[in-house]
N, C-alpha and C positions, 0 to 999 in steps of 0.2 A: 642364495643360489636358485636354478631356475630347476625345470623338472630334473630328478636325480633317477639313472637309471641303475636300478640296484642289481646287479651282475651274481652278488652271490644267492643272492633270493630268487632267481630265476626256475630253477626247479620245479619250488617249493610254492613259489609265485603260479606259475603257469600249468604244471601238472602235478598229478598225485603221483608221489616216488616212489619206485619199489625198486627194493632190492633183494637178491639172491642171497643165501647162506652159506654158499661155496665159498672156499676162503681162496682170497687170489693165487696160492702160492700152487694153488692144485688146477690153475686154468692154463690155458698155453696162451702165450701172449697176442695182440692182435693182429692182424694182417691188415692190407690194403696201405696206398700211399696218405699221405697226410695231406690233408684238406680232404680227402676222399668220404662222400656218403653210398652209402648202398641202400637203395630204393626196392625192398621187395612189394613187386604189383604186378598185377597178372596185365597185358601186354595193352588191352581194350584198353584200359584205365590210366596207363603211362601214358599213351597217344591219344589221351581225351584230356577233358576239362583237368581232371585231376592231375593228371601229370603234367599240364599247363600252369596250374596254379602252381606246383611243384616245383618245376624249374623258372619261375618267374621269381618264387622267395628265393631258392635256393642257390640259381642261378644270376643275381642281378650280380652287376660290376662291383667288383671290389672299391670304393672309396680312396680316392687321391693313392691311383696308381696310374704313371703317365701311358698306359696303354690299358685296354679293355682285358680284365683277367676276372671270369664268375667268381662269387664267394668260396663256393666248394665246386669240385667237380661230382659228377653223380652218376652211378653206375644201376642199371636197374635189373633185378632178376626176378624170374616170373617165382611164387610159391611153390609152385609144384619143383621150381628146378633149386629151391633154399637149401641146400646140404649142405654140410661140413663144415664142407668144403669154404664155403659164404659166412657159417657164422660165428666165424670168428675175424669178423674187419670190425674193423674200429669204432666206426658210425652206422648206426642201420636204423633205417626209419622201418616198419612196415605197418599194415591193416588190419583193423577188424573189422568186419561189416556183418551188421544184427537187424537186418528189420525190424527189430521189434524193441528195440535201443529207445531208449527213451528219451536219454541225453546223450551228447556225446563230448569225451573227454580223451586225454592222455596221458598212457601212462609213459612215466620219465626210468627207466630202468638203468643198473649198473652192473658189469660184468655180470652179465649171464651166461655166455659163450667163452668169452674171454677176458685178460686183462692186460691195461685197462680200456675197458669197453664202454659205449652208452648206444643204450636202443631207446628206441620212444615208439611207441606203439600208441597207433592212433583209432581210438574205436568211434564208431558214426554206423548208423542206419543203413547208408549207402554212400555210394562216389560223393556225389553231391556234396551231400553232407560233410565230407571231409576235406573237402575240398575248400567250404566255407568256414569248417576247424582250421585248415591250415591259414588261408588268407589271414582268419582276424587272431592266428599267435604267430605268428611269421617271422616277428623283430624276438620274441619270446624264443622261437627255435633255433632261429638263426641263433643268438645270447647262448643258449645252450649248449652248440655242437662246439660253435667258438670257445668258449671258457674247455671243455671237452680235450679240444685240441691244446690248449694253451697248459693245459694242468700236465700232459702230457709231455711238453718241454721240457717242463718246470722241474718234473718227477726225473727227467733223465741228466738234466741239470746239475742237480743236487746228487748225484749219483756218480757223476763227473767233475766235479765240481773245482775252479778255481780260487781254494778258499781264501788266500792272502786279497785278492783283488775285493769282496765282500766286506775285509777289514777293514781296506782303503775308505772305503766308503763311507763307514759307520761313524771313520772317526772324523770326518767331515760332519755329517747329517745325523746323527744319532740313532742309524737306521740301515739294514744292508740289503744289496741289488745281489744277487747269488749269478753268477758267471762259469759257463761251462768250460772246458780244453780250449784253446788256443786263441780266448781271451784275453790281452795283453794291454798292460797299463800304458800309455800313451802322454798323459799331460797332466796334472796334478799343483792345483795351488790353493789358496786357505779357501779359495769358494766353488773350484773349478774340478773339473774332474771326467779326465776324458780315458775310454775304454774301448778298444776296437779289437774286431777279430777279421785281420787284413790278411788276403788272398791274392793269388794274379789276378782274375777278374771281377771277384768280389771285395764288398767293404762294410760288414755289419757295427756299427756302430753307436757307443750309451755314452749321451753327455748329463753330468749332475752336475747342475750348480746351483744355488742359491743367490739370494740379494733381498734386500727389508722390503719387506711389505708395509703398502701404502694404508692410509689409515680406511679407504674400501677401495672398489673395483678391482682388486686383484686380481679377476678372472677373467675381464673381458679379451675380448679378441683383441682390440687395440692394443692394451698393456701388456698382454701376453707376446705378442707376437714383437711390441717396440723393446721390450727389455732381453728379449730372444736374438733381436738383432744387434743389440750393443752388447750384447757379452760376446755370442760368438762372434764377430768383428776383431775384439778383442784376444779371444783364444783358441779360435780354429782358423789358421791361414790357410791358404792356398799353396799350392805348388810355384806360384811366380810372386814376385813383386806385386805388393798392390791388388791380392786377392785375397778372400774369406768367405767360409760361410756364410750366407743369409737367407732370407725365404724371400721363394719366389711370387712372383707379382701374377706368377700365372692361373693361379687361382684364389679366391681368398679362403683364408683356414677358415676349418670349421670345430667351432666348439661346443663340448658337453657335457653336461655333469653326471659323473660317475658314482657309487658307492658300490665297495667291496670289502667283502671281511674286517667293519665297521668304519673306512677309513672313505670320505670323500674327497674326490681329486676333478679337476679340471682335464678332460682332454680333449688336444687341439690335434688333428692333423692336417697336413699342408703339404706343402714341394718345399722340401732348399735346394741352393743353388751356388755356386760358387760367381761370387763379383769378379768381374771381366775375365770369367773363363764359362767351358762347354760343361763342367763336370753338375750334376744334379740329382734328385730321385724325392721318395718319400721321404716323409718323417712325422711321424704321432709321439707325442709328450702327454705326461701326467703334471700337474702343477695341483700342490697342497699347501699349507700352510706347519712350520715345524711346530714341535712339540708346546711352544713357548708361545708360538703363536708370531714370535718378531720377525722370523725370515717366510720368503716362499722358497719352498723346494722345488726345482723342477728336475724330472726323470725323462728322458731325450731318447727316440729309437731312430735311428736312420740307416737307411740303405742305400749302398751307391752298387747298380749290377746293370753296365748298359748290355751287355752281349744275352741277357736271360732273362725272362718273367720274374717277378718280384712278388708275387703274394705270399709264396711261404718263406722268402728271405725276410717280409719283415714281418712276419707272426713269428718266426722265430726269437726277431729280438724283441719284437714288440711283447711275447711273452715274459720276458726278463726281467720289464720292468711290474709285471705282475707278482716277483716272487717278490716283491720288496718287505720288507716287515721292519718294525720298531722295534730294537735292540732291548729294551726294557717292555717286554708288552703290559705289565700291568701299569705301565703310569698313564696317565690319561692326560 
């Protein structure tokens, strides 16, 4: 595999963690919308360098979304005006600034305010200074807020949970996708496995399926994307005669190696698109190889919402496939 970006080491990786002793059960939960950061900086510094660099990480385009949607949105409040009121949202970056800093670092913190919560507090000399912290961990904080928001899901998921559809799963792959309310099993055969949560104008949906893995390249873009196309061909039709899903030509997918709570997986995101129809949108996939090593598994997120933005329709299900786990975890 080529560089692996390890997702749950990110923290641990990037800053030094701290956390609070308050037990969550005693915090009020968090405010703010989801994808949402809150930027406390005093007003100079938001409309300077700093807050340039700031909204350049923070703000760049969401990846293989057919419209221009930033990664988070960002909300900035001056220090002096940080009450309460503020600290308890979700995501909150703020500053330290010490002339006389030696170094400067980050700290990665967990419900302080609230839960569940993440602050990162970034200390530096000055603006400057933090400015060139943020640039050189940027994919690091970005990793952070993301996983943040995704555990979040994940937590209200399992909370809500549609257990039978999990089963489904398992007893395919040896392994379960946890699925919230109104969830519904769809299509189902010894290798196929489709799951939607279908709306008027919404369409969130998880395709699993499997097929033997070759004796290498399993990962590439090629073979990912041509074994992508002959299954669903196969088991996601269209609405008319003579259509199905496939990935679009409109851009080529983009693939990376992932490692998360010990498990590494290939992810591809791209467009699908339906053959001789209008319908289309995202979709990012996990591909790993099963237990045994003879199949690839692949974990499928797609979204079809033309009337609406689409970054948090598909972090939501793109989180989904983050709750995945091995049915037996101690086998190796």
């Amino acid at each position: 595999m080529k560089k692996i970006i390890a997702i749950a080491a990110i923290a641990a990786a990037l800053l030094t963690s701290c956390r609070n002793g308050v037990s969550s059960k005693a915090l009020p939960n968090v405010s703010g919308k989801a994808g949402e950061v809150l930027i406390v900086l005093d007003k100079a510094d938001w409309e300077g360098n700093l807050g340039t660099e700031i909204r350049s990480v923070l703000g760049t385009d969401t990846p293989f979304l057919p419209q221009e949607e930033p990664l988070f949105s960002m909300v900035n409040v001056i220090p002096s005006g940080f009450s309460n009121m503020f600290k308890i949202h979700r995501n909150i970056i703020m500053f330290n600034f010490n002339p006389d800093a030696n170094k400067s670092s980050i700290l990665y913190k967990e419900n302080i305010w609230a839960y569940p919560q993440v602050v990162l507090q970034i200390n530096a000399a000055n603006a400057d200074s933090a400015s060139a912290v943020f640039k050189r961990n940027g994919d690091n904080i970005i990793n952070g807020i993301e996983q943040a928001e995704r555990n979040r899901i994940i937590a209200n998921t399992l909370k809500y949970e549609e257990k039978p559809l999990a089963q489904t799963v398992n007893e395919m792959i040896g392994g379960m996708v946890h699925f919230p309310t109104g969830y519904k099993l769809k299509k189902k055969t010894d290798d196929f496995i489709w799951i939607a949560d279908e709306r008027q104008y919404t369409n969130q949906g998880i395709l699993i399926y499997k097929y033997p893995a070759l004796p290498s390249g399993n990962f590439t873009e090629k073979n990912i994307i041509d074994k992508r196309n002959e299954i669903l061909k196969q088991d996601v039709p269209g609405m008319f005669d003579n259509t199905y899903m496939t990935t679009s030509t409109y851009a080529t997918p983009a693939v990376k190696f992932i490692k998360y709570k010990g498990m590494q997986f290939a992810e591809t995101r791209g467009f699908w698109e339906v053959y001789n129809d209008y319908m289309g949108g995202p979709f990012v996939s996990h591909s790993f190889y099963s237990k045994d090593g003879k199949d690839i598994i692949v974990l499928e997120a797609f979204v079809y919402a033309p009337k609406f933005d689409k970054r948090q329709y598909l972090r939501q299900v793109e989180s989904l496939l983050y709750s995945f786990e091995w049915t037996d975890k101690n086998k190796k």
